[in-house]
C-alpha positions as CSV (number, residue, x, y, z in Angstrom):
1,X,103.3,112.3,102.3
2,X,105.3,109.6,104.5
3,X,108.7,111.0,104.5
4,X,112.1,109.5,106.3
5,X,111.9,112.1,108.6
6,X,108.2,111.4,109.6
7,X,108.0,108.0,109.3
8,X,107.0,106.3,112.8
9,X,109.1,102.8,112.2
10,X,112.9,103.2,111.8
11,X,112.6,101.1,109.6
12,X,110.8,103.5,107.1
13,X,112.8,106.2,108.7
14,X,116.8,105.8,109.5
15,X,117.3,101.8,108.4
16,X,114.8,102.1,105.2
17,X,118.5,101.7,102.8
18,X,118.7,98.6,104.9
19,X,115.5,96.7,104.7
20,X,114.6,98.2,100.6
21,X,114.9,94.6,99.1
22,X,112.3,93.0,101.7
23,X,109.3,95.5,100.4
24,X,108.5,93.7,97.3
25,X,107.9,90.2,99.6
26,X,106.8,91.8,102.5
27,X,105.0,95.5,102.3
28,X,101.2,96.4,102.2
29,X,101.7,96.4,98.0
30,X,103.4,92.6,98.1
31,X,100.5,91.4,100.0
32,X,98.0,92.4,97.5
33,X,100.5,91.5,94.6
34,X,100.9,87.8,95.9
35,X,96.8,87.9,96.7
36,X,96.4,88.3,92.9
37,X,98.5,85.8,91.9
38,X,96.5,83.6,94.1
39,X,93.5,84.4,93.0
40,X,94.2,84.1,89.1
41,X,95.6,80.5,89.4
42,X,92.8,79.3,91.6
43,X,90.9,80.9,88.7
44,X,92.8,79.2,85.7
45,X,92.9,76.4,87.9
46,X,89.1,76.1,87.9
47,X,89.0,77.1,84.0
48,X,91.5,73.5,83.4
49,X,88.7,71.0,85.0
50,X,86.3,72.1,81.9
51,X,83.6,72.7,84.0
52,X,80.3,73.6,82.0
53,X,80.1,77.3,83.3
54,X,83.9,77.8,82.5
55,X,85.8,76.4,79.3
56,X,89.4,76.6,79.3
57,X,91.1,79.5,78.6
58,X,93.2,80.3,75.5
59,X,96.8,80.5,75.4
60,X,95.9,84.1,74.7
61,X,94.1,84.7,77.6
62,X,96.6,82.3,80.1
63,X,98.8,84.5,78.6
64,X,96.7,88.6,79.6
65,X,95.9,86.6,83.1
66,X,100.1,86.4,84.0
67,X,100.7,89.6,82.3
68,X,98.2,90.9,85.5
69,X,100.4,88.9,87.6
70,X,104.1,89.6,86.3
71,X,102.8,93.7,85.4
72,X,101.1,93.9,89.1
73,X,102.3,97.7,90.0
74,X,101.9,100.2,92.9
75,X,99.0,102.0,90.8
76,X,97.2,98.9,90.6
77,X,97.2,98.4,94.4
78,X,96.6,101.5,94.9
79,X,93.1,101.4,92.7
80,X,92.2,98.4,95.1
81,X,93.0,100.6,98.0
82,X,90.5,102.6,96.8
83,X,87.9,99.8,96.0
84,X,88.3,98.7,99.8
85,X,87.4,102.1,101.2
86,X,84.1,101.2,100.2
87,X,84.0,97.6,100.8
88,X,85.7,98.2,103.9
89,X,87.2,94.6,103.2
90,X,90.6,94.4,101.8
91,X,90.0,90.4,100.0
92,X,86.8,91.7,98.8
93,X,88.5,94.7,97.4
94,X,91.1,92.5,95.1
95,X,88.2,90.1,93.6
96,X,86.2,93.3,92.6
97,X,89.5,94.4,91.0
98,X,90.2,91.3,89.1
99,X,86.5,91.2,88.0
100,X,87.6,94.5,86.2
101,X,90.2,93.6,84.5
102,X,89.4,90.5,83.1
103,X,86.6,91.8,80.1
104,X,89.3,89.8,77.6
105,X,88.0,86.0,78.7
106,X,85.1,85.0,76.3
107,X,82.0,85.3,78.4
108,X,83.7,87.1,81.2
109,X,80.0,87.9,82.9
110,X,80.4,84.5,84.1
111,X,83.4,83.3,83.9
112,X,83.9,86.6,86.8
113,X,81.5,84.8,89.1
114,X,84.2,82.0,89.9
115,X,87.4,85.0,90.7
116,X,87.1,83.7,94.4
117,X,85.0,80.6,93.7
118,X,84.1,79.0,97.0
119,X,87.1,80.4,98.8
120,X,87.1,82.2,102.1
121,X,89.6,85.3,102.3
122,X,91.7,83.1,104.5
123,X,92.1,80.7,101.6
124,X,93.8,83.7,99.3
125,X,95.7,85.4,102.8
126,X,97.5,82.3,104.3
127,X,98.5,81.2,100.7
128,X,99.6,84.6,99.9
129,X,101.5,84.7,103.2
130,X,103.1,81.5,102.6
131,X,104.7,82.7,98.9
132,X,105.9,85.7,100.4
133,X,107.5,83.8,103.1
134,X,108.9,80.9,100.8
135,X,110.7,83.9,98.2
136,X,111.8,86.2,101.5
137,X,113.7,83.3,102.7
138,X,114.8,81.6,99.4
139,X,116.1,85.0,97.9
140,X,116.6,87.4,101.0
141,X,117.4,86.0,104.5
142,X,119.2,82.9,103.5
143,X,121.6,84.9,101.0
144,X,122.2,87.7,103.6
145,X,122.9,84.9,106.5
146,X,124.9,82.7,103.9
147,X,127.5,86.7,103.2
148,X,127.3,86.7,106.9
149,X,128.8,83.1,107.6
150,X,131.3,83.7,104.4
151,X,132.5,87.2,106.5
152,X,133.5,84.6,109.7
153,X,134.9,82.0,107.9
154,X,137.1,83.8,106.4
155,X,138.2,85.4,109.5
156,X,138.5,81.9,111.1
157,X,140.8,81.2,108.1
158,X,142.6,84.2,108.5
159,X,143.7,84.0,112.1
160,X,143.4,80.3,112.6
161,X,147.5,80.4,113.8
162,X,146.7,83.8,116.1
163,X,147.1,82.7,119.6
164,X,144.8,84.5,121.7
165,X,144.0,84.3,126.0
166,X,140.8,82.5,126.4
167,X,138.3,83.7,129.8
168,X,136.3,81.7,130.7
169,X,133.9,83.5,133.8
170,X,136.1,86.4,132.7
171,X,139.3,85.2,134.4
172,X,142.6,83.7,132.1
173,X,142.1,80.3,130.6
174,X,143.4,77.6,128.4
175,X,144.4,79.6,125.4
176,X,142.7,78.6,121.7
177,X,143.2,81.0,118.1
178,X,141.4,83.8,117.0
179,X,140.5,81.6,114.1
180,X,138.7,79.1,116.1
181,X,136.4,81.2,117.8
182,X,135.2,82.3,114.6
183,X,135.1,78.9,113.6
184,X,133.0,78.3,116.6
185,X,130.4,80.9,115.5
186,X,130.5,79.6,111.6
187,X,129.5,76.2,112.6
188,X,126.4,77.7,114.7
189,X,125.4,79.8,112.0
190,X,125.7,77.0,109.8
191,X,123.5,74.2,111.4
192,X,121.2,77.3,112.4
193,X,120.7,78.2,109.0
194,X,119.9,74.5,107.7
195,X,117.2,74.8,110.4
196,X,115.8,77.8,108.7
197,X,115.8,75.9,104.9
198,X,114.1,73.2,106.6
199,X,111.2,74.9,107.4
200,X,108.0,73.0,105.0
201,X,105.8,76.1,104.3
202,X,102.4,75.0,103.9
203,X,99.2,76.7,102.6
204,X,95.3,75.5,102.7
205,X,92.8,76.0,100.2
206,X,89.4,74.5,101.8
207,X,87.2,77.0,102.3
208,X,85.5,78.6,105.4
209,X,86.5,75.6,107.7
210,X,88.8,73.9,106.0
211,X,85.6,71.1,104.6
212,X,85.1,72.3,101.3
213,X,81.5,73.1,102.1
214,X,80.8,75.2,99.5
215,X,83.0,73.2,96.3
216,X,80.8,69.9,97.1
217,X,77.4,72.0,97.1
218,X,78.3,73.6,93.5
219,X,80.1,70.5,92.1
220,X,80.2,67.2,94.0
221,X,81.7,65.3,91.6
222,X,85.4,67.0,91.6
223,X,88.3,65.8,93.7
224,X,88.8,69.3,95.3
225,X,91.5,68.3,97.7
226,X,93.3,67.3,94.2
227,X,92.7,70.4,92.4
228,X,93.8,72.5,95.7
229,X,96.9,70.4,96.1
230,X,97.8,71.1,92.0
231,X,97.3,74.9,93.0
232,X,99.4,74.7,96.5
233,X,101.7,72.4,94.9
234,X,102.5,74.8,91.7
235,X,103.3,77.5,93.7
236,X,106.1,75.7,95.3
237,X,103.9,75.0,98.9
238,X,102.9,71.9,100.7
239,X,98.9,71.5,101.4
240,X,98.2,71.5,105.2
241,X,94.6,69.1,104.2
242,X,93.4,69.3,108.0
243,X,92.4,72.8,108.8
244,X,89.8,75.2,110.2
245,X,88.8,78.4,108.6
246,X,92.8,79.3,108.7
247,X,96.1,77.4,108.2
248,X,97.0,77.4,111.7
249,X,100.6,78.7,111.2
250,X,102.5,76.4,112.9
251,X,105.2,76.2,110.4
252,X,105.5,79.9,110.7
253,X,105.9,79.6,114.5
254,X,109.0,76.8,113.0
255,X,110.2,79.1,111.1
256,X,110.1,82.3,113.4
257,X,111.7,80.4,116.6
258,X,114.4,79.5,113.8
259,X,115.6,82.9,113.2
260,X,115.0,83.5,116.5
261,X,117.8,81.6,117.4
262,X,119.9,82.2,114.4
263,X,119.7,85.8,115.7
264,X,120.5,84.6,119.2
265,X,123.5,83.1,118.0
266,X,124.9,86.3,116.2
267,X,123.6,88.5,119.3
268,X,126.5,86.8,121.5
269,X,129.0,86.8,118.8
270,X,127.9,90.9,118.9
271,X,128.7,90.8,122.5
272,X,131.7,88.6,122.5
273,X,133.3,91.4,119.7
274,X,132.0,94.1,121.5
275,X,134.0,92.8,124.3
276,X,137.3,92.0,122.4
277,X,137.3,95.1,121.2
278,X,136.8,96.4,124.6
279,X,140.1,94.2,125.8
280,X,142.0,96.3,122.3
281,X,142.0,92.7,120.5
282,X,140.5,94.4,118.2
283,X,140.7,97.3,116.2
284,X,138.1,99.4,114.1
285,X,138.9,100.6,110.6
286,X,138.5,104.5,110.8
287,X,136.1,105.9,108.4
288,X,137.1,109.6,107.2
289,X,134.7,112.2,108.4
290,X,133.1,109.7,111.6
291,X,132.8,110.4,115.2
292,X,132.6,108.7,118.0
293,X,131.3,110.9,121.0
294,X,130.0,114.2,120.5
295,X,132.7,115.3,123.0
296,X,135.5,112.7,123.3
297,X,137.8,112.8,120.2
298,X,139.7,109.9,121.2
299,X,137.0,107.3,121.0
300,X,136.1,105.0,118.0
301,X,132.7,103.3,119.2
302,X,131.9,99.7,118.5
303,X,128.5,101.2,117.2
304,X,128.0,98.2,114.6
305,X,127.7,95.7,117.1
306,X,125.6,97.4,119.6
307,X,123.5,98.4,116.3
308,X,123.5,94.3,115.0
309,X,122.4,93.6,119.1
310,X,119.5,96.1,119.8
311,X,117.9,95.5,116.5
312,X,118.1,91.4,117.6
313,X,116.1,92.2,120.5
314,X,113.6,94.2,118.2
315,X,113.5,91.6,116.1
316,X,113.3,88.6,118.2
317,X,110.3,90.1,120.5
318,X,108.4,90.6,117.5
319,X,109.2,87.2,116.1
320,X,108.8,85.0,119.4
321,X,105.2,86.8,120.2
322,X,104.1,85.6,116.3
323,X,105.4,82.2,117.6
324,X,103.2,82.2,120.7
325,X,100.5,83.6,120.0
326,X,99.9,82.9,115.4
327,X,99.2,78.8,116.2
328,X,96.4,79.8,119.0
329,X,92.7,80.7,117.1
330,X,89.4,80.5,119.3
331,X,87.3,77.6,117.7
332,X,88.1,77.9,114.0
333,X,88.5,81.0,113.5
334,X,89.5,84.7,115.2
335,X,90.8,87.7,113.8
336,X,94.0,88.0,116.4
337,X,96.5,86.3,113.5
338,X,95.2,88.7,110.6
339,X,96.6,92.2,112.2
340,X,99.9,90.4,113.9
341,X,100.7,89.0,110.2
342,X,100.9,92.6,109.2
343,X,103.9,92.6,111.4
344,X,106.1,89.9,109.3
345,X,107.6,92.6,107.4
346,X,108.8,94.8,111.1
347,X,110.5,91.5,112.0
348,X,112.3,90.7,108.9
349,X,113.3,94.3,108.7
350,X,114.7,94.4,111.9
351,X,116.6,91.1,111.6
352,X,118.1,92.7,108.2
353,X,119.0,95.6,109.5
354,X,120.9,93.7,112.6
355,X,122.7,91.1,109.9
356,X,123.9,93.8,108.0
357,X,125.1,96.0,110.8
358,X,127.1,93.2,111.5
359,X,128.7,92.3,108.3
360,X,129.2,96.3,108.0
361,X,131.4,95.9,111.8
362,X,133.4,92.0,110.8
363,X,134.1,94.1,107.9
364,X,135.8,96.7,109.6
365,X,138.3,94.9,112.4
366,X,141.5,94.3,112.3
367,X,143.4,92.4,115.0
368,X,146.0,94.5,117.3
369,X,148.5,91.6,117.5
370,X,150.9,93.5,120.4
371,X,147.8,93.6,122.8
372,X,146.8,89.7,121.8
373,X,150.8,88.7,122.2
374,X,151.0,90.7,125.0
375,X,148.4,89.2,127.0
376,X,149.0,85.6,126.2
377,X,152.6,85.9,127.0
378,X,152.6,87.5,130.1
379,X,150.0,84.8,131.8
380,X,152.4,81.8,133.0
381,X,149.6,80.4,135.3
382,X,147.5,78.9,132.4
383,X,150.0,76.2,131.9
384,X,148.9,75.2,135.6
385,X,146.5,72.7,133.6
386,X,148.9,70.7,131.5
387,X,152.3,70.6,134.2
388,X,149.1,69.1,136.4
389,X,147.3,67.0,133.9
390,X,150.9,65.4,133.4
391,X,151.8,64.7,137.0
392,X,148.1,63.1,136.8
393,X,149.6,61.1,134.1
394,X,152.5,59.4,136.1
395,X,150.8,59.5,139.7
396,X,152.6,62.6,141.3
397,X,150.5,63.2,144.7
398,X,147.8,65.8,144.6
399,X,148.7,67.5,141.2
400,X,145.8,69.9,141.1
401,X,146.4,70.9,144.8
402,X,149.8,71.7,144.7
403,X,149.3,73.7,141.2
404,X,146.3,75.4,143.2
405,X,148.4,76.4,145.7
406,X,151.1,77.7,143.7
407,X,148.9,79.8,141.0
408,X,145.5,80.7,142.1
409,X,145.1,84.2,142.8
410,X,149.1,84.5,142.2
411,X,150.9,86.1,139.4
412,X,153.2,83.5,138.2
413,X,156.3,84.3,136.2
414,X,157.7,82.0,133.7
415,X,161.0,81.7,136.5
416,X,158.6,80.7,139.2
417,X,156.5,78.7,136.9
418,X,159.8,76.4,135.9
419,X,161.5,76.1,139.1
420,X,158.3,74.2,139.9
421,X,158.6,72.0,136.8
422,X,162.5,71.6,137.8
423,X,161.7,70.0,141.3
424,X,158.6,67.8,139.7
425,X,159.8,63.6,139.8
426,X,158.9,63.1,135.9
427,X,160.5,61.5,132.9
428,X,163.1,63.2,131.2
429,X,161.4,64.1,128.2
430,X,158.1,64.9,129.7
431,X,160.0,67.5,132.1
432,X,161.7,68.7,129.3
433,X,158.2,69.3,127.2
434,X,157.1,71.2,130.0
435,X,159.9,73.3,130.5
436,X,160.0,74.4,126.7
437,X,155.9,75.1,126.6
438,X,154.9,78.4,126.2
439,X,151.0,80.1,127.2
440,X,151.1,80.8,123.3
441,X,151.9,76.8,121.8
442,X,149.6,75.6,124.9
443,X,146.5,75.4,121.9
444,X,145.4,72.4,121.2
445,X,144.2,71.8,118.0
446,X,143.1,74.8,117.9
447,X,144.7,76.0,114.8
448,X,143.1,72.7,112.6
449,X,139.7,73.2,114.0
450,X,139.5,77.0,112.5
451,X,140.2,75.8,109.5
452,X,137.3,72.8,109.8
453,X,134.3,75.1,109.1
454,X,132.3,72.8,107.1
455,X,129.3,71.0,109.1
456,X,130.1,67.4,108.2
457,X,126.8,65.2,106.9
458,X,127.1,62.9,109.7
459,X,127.0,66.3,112.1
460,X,123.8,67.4,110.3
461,X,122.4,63.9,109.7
462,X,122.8,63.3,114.0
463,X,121.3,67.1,114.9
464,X,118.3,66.9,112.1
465,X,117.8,63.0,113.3
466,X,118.2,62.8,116.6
């Protein structure tokens, strides 16, 4: 019996808390689940064009066909598991099913004959893949990227007046807020995320190389691409209309490099709070009974972060080799895709589990203002770039040489620092600007910007456009 503690994956194992909500989308039981919803409206699909061998069905029996949709349970794929081990085909297995439990259609003898009519298995497994997909994103990813974005902005918000020392190649920079790199991150997430909702998910339904070969044989006189649009369409899918025996997944490889780089994106902010918290920006929450070394008392791990950032590079590998290698099929058709679908699930869990170990570690900082302050104010040589950028202004000679000269590699004091203002030939009031400014006032707008954390129209309209 598979237990946490045996269970190969971590993410049946440690992280299966985490990733609980993707198994009825994702797991070996959703796939055979979505494969019967599938196959029973392809079926009452078939039953609604009245054709000779196959009236339409009764609001009774419309109604007994979702009830074997809606009621679908682990028993019932577990029964087809059984049925497979002797037809040692898993598409095969679920028609045989459904041809059992469908004795209360009038004539079901024949009316049976058309569960699977004309399809291929890829026909049922791309579709089937495409559902999942469409309800993972629509009512998992997107709602625990959206708690993820909230978490930032309203840490922007928070600390969008917190003066903080910028690095830039790690060395002391132009300051900005606390606010406004989170505002920084939010606005990534943000346009990131409207890549992912972008995404068309597409499905096929045209048989064994995408010519509905086998529907013009039996009936030449229906509009199959029609009636497998209505299907597609109904389930909430675009029809791909040119394929070979599979949909050739290129909107999954879309959709995969999407998260991707959503992921990308929150594996530097990882790093970059990893890092703050490394420089005591930052402090961690304590949580009563937790460790932090097995032998150092003192120490209160950033484990969160480093959690969110291993489990990215988990997930990302996983999701970048379905990108490469799901749109490339020998002629029309190999078997390479089928076992590496299997794996959608392993990639979505592991971007879970990452997402959440990040909200779990924004939800645990709290700024240590006396290290921040302490930093900003004790680094005079920043406001080398404005007492510069104004001698630019009124044509001193060789501003950023004689700033150079007095600042790089020094430590400058905020004496030093305004003796040289003192002996500079500038206006009055510009002298006496630069002899009031302080490293913590020298930021910008950065204050008003970590407050701006809505992607303006125009932004999207330029990015999605362009």
């Amino acid at each position: 019996m598979l237990e946490k503690l045996n269970a190969l994956s971590p993410l049946d194992g440690r992280y299966a808390s985490s990733v609980n909500e993707l198994r009825p989308f994702l797991s070996e039981y959703a796939f055979m689940a979505h494969r019967v919803e599938i196959e029973i409206n392809w079926l009452i699909a078939l039953s609604n064009y009245n054709l000779p061998e196959i009236k339409r069905f009764s609001d009774e029996e419309h109604k007994k066909l979702n009830d074997l949709i809606k009621n679908f349970s682990v028993k019932d794929a577990d029964d087809i598991k059984k049925i497979e081990k002797t037809t040692n085909h898993d598409v095969k297995a679920v028609e045989y099913w459904l041809k059992e439990k469908i004795s209360f259609i009038a004539n079901f003898d024949k009316v049976s004959e058309f569960i699977h009519f004309a399809c291929t298995s890829e026909d049922i497994n791309n579709t089937s893949h495409a559902l999942m997909l469409l309800r993972t994103r629509e009512k998992i990813l997107v709602p625990v990227l959206e708690h993820l974005i909230d978490n930032l902005e309203k840490l922007a918000k928070k600390y969008s007046n917190q003066p903080m020392l910028s690095r830039t190649h790690g060395q002391p920079a132009s300051p900005t807020t606390i606010g406004k790199e989170f505002a920084n991150v939010v606005i990534r997430l943000k346009i990131a995320l409207t890549k992912i909702k972008s995404v068309k998910i597409l499905a096929k339904l045209n048989g064994a190389t995408g010519n509905y070969n086998a529907h013009i044989s039996s009936y030449p006189n229906i509009n199959w691409p029609n009636l497998s649009c209505d299907v597609i369409n109904k389930l909430g899918l675009i029809q791909n209309t040119h394929t070979t025996q599979i949909e050739p997944h290129d909107w999954i490889a879309e959709l995969f490099d999407s998260i991707s780089r959503i992921n990308t994106i929150i594996l530097d902010l990882d790093r970059d709070i990893w890092g703050y918290i490394s420089l005591g920006y930052f402090k961690q929450i304590l949580k009563e009974g937790e460790v932090g070394s097995s032998t150092m008392p003192h120490k209160v791990n950033p484990i969160d972060f480093e959690n969110s950032e291993g489990n990215i590079g988990m997930a990302n590998c996983i999701l970048r080799h379905m990108s490469d290698k799901l749109p490339v099929s020998r002629w029309q058709r190999d078997l390479t895709d089928s076992t590496v679908l299997r794996n959608i699930g392993v990639a979505l869990g592991y971007c879970l589990v990452s997402w959440k170990s990040c909200i779990r570690g924004l939800n645990k900082l709290e700024i240590n203002k006396t290290n921040i302050d302490n930093d900003i104010d004790n680094c005079w040589e920043i406001l080398a770039e404005p007492i510069q950028t104004i001698m630019r202004k009124h044509g001193l000679p060789k501003p950023y040489e004689q700033l150079k000269s007095l600042t790089r590699g020094r430590g400058i004091n905020k004496e030093s620092l305004r003796e040289f203002i003192k002996n500079l030939d500038l206006p009055k009031e510009e002298k006496s600007y630069l002899l009031t400014l302080e490293p913590r006032k020298y930021i910008g707008l950065s204050e008003s910007l970590s407050l701006e954390t809505q992607v303006s129209n125009k932004l999207l309209k330029n990015y999605f456009n362009s």
